[in-house]
C-alpha positions in Angstrom: -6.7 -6.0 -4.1 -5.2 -4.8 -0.8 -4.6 -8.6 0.4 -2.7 -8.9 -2.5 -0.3 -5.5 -2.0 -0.3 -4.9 1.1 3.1 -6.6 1.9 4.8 -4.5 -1.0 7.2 -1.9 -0.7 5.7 1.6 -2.0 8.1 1.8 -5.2 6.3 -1.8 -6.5 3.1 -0.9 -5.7 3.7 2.4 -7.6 4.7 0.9 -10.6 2.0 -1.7 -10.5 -0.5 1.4 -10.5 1.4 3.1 -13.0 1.4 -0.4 -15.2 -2.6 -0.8 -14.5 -3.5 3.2 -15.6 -1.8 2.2 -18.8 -3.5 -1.1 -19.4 -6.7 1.4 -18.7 -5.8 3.6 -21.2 -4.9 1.2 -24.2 -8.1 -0.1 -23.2 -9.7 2.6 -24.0 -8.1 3.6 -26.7 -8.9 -0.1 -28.1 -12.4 1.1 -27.8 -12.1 4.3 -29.7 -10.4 2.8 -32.6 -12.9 0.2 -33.1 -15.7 2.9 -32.2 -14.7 5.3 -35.2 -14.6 2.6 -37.3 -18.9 2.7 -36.8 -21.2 4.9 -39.0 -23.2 6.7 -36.3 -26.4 5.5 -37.2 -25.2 2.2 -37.0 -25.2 0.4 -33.5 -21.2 0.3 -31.8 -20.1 -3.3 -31.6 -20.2 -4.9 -28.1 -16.5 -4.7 -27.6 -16.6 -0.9 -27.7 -18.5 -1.2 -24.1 -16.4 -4.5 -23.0 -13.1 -2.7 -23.8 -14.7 0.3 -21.9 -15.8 -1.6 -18.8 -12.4 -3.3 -18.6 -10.3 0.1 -18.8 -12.7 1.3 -15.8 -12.3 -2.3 -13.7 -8.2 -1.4 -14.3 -8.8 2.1 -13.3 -10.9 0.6 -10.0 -7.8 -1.8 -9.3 -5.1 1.1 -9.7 -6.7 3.4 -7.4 -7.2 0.0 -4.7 -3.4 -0.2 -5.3 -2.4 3.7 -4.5 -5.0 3.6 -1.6 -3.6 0.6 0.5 -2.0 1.1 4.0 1.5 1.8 2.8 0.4 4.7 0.8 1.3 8.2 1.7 -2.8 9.0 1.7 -3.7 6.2 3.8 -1.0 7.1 6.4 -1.2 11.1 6.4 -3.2 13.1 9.1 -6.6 12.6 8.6 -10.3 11.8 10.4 -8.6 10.0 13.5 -5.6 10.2 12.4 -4.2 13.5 14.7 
């Protein structure tokens, strides 16, 4: 992901992280609604999991985005950084 951001300026890369945590969150609220919809002895659907993995890749993919060289952690005082 960093290839891919590292060239924009911090207010686009905040929103694209702001714009991936909420794809990450109607993920998983995509997953709860289809999960409450299951008795709980039956067996959740496969798209309960696939709508939870998804929400965690976004989640991965906004914290690559808020990490990158241009962020204010990445360019702070830190190991080797004094």
């Amino acid at each position: 992901m960093d290839t891919l951001t590292r060239d924009l300026p911090p207010l686009v890369r905040r929103h694209l992280r702001t714009e991936l945590l909420r794809l990450a969150r109607a993920e998983e609220d995509a997953a709860a609604e289809v999960a409450a919809t299951v008795r709980y002895w039956e067996t959740c659907p496969a798209t309960v999991s696939g709508h939870r993995e998804c929400a965690a890749v976004l989640r991965v993919a906004a914290d690559a985005v808020g990490t990158g060289p241009s962020s204010p952690a990445a360019t702070g005082p830190g190991p080797g950084r004094a």
